[in-house]
KOLVEXTOR-821695 format. One record per residue (C-alpha): residue number from 1; chain; y, z, x. Coordinates in Angstrom, 2 decimals, padded with zeros to 5 digits. Layout:
BEGIN
<fise><i>NUM</i><ch>A</ch><py>Y</py><pz>Z</pz><px>X</px></fise>
...
# end
This chain:
BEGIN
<fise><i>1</i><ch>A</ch><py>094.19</py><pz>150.65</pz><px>094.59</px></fise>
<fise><i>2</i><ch>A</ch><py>094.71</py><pz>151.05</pz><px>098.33</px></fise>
<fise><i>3</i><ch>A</ch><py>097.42</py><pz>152.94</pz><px>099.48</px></fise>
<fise><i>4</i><ch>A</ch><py>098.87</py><pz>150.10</pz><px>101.55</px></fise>
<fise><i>5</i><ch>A</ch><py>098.96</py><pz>148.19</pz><px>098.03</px></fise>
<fise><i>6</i><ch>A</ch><py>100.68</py><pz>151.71</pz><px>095.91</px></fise>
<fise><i>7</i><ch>A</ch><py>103.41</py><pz>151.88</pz><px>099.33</px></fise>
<fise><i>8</i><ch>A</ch><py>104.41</py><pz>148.35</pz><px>098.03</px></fise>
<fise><i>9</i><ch>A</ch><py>104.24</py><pz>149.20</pz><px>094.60</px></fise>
<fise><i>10</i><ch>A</ch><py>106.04</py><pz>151.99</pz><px>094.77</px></fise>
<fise><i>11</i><ch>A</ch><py>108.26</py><pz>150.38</pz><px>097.02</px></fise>
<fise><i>12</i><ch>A</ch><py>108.82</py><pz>147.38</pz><px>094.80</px></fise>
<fise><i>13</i><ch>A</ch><py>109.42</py><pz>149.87</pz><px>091.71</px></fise>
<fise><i>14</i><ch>A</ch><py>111.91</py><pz>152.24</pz><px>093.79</px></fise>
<fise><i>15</i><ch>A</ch><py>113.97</py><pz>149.41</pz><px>095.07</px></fise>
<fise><i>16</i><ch>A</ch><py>114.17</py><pz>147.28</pz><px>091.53</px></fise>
<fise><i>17</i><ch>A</ch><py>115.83</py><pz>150.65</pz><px>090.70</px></fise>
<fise><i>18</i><ch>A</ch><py>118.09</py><pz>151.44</pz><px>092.93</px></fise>
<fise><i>19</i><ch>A</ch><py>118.49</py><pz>148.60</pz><px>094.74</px></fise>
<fise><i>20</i><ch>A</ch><py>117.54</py><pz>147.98</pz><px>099.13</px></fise>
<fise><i>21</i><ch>A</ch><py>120.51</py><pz>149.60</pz><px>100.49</px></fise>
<fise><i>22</i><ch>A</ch><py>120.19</py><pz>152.90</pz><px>098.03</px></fise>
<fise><i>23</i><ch>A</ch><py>116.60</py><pz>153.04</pz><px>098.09</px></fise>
<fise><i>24</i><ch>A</ch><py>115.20</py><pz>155.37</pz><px>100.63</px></fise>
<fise><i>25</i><ch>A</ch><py>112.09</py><pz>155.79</pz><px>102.27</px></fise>
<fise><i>26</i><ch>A</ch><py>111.54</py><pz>159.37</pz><px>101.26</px></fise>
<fise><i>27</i><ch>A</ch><py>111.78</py><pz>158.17</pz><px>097.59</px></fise>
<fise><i>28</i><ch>A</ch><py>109.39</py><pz>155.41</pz><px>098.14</px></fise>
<fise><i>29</i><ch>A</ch><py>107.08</py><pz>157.88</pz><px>099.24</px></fise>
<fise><i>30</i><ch>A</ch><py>107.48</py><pz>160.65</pz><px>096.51</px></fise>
<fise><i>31</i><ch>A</ch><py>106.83</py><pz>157.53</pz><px>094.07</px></fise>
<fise><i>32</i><ch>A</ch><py>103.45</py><pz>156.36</pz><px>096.14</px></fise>
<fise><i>33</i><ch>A</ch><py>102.11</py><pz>160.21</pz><px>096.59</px></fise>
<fise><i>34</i><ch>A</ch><py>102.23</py><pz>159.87</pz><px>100.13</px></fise>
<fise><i>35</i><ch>A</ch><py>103.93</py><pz>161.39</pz><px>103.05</px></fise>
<fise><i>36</i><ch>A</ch><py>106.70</py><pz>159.85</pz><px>104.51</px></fise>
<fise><i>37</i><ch>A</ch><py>105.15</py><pz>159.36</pz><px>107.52</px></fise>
<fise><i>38</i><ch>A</ch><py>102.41</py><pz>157.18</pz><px>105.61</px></fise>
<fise><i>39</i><ch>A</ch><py>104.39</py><pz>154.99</pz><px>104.97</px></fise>
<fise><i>40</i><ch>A</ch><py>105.28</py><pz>154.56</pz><px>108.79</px></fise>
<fise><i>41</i><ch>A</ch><py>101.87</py><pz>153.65</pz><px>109.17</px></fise>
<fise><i>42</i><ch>A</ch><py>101.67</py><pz>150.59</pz><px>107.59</px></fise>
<fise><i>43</i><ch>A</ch><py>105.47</py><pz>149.47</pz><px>107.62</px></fise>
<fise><i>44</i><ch>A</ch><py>108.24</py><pz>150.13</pz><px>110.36</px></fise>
<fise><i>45</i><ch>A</ch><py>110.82</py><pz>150.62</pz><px>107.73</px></fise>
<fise><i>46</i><ch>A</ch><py>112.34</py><pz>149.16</pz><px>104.84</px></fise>
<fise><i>47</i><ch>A</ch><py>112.79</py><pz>145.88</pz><px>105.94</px></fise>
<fise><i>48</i><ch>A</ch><py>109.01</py><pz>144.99</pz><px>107.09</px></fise>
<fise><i>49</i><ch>A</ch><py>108.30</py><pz>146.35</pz><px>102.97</px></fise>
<fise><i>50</i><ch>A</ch><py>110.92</py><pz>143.66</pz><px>102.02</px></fise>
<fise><i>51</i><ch>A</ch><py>109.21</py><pz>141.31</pz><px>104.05</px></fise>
<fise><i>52</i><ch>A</ch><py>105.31</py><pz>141.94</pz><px>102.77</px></fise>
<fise><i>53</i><ch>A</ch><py>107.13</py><pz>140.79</pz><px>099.08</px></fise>
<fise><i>54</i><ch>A</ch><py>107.52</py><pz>137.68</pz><px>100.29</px></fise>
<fise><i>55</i><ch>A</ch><py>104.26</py><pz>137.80</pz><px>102.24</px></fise>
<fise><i>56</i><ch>A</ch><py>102.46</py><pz>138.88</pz><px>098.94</px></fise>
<fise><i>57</i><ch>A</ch><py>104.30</py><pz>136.17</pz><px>096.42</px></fise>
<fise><i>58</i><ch>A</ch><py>103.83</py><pz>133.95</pz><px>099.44</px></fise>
<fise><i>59</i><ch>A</ch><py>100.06</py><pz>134.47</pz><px>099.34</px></fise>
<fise><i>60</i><ch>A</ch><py>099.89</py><pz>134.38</pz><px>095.62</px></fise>
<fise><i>61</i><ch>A</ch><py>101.80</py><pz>131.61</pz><px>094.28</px></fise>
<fise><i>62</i><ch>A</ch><py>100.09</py><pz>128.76</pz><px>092.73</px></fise>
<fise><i>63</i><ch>A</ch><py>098.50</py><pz>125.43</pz><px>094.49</px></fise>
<fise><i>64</i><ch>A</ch><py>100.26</py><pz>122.05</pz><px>095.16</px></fise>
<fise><i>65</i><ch>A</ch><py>100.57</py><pz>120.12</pz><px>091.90</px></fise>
<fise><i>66</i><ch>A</ch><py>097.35</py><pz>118.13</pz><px>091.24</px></fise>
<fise><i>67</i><ch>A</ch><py>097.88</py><pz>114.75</pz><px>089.08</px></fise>
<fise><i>68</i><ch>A</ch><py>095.05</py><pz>115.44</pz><px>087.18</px></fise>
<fise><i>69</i><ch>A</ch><py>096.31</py><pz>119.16</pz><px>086.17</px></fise>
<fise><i>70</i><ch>A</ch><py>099.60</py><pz>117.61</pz><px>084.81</px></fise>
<fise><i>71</i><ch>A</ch><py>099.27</py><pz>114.60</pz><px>083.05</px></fise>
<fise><i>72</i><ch>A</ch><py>101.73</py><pz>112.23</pz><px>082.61</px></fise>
<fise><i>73</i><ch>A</ch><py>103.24</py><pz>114.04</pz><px>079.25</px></fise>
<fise><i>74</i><ch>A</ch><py>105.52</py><pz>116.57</pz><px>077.68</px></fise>
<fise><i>75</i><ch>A</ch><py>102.71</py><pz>119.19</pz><px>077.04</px></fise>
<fise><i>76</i><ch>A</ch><py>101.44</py><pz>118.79</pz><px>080.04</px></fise>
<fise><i>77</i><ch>A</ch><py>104.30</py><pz>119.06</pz><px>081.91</px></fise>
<fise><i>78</i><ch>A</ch><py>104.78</py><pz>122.43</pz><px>079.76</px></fise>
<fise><i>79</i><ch>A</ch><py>101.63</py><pz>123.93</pz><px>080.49</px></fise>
<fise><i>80</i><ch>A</ch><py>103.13</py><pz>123.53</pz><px>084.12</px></fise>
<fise><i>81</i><ch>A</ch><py>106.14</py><pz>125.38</pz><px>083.82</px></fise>
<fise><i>82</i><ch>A</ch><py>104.19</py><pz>128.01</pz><px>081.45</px></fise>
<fise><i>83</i><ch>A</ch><py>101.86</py><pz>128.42</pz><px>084.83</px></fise>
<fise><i>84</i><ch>A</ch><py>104.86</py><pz>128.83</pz><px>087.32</px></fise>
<fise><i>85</i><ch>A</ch><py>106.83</py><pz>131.37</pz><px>084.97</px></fise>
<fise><i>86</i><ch>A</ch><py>103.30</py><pz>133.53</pz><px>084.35</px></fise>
<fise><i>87</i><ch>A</ch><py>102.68</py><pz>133.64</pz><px>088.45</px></fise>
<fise><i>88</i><ch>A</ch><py>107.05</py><pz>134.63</pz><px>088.66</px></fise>
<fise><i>89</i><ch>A</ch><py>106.18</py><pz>136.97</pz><px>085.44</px></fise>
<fise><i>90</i><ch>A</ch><py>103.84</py><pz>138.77</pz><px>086.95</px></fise>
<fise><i>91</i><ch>A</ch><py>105.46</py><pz>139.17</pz><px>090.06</px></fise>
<fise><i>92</i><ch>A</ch><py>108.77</py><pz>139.90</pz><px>088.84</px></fise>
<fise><i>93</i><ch>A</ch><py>108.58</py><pz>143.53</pz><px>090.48</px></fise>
<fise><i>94</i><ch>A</ch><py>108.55</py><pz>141.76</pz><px>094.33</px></fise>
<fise><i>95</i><ch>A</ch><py>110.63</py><pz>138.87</pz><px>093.40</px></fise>
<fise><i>96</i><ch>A</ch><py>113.73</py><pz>140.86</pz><px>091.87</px></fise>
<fise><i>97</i><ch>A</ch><py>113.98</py><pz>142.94</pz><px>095.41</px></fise>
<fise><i>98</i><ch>A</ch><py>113.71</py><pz>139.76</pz><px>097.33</px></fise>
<fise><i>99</i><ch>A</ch><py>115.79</py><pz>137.11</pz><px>096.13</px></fise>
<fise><i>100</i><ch>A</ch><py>118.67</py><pz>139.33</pz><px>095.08</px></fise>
<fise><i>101</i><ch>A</ch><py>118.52</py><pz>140.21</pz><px>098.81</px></fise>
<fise><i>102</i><ch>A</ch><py>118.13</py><pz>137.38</pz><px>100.36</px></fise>
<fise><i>103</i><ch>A</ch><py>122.20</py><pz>137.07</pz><px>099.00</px></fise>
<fise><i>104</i><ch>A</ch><py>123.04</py><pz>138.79</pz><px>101.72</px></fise>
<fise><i>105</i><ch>A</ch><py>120.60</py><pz>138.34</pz><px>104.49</px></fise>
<fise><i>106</i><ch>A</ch><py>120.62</py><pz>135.31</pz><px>105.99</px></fise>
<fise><i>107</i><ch>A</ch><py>116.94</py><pz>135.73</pz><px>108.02</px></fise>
<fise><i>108</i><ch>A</ch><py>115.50</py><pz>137.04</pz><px>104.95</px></fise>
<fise><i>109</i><ch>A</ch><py>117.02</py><pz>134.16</pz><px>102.78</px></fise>
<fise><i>110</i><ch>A</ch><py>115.85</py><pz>131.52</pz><px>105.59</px></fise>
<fise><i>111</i><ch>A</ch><py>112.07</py><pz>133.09</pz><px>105.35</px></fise>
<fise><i>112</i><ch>A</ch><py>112.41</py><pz>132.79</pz><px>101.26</px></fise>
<fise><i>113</i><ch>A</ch><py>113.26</py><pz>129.34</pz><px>101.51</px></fise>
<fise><i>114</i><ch>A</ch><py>110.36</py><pz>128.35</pz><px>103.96</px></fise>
<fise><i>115</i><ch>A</ch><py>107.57</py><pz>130.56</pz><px>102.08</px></fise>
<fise><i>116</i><ch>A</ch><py>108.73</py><pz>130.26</pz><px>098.14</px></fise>
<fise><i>117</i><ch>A</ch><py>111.02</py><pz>127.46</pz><px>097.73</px></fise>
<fise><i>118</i><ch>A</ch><py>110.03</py><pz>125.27</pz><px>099.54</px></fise>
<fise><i>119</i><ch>A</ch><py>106.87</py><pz>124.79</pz><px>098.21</px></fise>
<fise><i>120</i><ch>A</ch><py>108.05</py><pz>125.90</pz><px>094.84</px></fise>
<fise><i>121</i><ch>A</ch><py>110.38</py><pz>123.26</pz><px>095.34</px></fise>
<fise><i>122</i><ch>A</ch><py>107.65</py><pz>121.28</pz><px>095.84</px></fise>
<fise><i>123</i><ch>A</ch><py>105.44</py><pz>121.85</pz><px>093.15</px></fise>
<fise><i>124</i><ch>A</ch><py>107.89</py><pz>121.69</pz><px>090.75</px></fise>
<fise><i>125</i><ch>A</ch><py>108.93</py><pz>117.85</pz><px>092.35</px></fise>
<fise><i>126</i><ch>A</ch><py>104.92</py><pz>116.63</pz><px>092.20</px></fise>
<fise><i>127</i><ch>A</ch><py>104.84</py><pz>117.64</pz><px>088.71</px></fise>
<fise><i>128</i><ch>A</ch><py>108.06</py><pz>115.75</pz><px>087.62</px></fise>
<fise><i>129</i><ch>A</ch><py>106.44</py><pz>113.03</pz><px>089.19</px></fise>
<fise><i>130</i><ch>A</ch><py>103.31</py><pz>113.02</pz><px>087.46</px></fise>
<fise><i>131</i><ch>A</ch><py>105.15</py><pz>112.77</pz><px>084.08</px></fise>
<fise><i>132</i><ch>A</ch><py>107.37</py><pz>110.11</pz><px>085.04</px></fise>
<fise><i>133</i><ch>A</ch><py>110.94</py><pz>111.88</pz><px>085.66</px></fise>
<fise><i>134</i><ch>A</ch><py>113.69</py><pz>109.27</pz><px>087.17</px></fise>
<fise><i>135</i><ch>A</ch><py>114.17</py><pz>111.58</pz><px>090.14</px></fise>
<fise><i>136</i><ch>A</ch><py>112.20</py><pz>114.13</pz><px>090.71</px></fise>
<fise><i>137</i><ch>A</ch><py>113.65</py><pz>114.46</pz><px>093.85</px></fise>
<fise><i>138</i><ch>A</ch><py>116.93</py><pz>115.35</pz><px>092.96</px></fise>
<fise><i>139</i><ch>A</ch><py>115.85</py><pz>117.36</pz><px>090.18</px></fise>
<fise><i>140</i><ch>A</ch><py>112.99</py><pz>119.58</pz><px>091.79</px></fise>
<fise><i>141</i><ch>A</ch><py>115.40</py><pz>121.97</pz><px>093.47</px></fise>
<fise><i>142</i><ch>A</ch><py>117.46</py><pz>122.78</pz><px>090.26</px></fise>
<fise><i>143</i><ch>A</ch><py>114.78</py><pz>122.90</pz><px>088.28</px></fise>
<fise><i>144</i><ch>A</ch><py>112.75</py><pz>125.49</pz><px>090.30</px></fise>
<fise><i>145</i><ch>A</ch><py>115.85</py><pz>127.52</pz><px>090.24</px></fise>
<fise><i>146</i><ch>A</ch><py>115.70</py><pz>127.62</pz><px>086.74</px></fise>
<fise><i>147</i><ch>A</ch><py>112.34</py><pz>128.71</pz><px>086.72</px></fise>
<fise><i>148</i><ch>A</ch><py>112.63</py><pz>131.53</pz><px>088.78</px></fise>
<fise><i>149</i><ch>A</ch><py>116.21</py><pz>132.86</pz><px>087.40</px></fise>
<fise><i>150</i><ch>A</ch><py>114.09</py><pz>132.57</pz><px>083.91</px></fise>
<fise><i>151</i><ch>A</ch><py>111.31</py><pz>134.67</pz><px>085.12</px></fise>
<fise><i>152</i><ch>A</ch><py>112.65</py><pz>136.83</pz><px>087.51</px></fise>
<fise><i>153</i><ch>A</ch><py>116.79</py><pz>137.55</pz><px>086.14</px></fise>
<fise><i>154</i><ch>A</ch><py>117.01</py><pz>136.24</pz><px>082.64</px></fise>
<fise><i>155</i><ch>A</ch><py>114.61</py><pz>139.12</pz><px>081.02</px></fise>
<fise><i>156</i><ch>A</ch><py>117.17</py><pz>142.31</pz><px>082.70</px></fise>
<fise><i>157</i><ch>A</ch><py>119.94</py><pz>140.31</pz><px>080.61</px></fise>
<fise><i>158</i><ch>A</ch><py>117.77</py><pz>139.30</pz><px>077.36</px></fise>
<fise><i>159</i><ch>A</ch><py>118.09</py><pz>135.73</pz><px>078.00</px></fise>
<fise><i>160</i><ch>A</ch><py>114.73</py><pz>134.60</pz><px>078.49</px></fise>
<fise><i>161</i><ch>A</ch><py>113.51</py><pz>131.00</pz><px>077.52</px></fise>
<fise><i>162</i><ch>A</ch><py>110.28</py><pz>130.05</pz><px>076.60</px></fise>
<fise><i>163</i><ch>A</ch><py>107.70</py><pz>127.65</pz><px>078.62</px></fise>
<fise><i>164</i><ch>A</ch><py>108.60</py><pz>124.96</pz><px>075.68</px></fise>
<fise><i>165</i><ch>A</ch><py>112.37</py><pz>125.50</pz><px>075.81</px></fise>
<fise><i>166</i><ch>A</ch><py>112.97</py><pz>125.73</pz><px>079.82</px></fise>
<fise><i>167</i><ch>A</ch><py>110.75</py><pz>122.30</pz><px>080.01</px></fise>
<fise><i>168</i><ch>A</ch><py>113.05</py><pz>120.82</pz><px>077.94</px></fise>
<fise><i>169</i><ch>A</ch><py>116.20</py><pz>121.70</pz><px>079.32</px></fise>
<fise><i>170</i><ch>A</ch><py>113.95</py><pz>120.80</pz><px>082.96</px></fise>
<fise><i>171</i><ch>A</ch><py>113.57</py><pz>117.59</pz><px>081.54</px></fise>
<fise><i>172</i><ch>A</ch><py>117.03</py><pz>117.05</pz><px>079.98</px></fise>
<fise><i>173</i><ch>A</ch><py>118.16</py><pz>117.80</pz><px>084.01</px></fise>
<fise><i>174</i><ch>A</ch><py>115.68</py><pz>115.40</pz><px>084.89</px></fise>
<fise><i>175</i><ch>A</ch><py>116.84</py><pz>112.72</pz><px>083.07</px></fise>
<fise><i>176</i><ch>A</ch><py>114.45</py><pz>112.79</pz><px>079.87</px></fise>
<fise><i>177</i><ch>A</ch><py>110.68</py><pz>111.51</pz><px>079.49</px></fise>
<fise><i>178</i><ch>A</ch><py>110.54</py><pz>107.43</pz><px>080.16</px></fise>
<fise><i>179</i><ch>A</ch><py>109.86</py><pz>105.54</pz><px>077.25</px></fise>
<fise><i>180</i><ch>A</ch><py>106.00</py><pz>105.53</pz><px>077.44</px></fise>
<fise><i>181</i><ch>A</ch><py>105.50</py><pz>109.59</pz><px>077.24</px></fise>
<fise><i>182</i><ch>A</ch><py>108.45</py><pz>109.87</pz><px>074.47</px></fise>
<fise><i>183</i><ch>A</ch><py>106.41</py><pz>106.99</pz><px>072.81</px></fise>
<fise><i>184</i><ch>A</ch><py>103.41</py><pz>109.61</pz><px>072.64</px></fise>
<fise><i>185</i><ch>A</ch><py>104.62</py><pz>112.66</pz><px>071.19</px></fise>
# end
């Protein structure tokens, strides 16, 4: 691993902890192995390490919905939540950090919105479309919320859903399956 990538790590891991305003970055250098001054190399302080989390879950989220990857049914749309929670699952260490600060910082919550929920947002909108949803409009924004509060909050407080169960209650927001897909399961 490069040391840019353990400095973010460690970063991520430090902060989780103790939260941005406690962590320190002394700490977050005694938990990387590097000197503080390291870490000055590659960031200019806390905030610019807040920021490359949402560079990093910016450059990692998944693609714009394709039709073809979720067709028009339940288990389809499923298998397109189960992808969204995985890439949020696996990124839970950056996204904690960043979206429970983004509460409080305005720029940093503007810079969320344009580089994860947007297209989040997005995604999540295509793929109620592809199965039919009455508004997928209206539901995409709730709906990625739930997502990421599933992935990223719910497991600290032993609430997590599963792919099958957070579709559903997606879908029950959504305003059910139309006729034809209920007609098919």
């Amino acid at each position: 691993m490069q040391q840019r990538e353990r400095i973010l790590e460690a970063a991520a891991e430090v902060v989780g902890r103790r939260g941005y305003q406690a962590a320190s970055i002394r700490e977050i250098a005694v938990r990387a192995g590097v000197a503080v001054g390291t870490i000055y190399i590659y960031f200019a302080g806390k905030r610019e390490l807040l920021l490359a989390f949402v560079d990093r879950l910016a450059a990692e989220q998944p693609q714009p919905v394709d039709r073809a990857t979720v067709p028009g049914s339940r288990e389809g749309f499923e298998r397109f939540v189960m992808h969204e929670l995985k890439f949020l699952r696996q990124n839970r260490l950056f996204a904690a950090p960043v979206l429970t600060e983004a509460v409080f910082d305005d720029e940093l919550s503007a810079i969320v919105k344009r580089q994860l929920t947007r297209p989040g947002r997005s995604r999540m909108r295509e793929a109620l479309a592809a199965c039919g949803a009455e508004d997928p409009a209206a539901a995409a924004l709730p709906a990625w919320n739930m997502v990421m509060f599933n992935a990223v909050f719910a497991p600290a407080i032993g609430q997590e859903l599963s792919a099958a169960k957070l579709a559903s209650a997606i879908w029950a927001l959504a305003g059910g399956f139309p006729a034809k897909i209920r007609a098919r399961r």
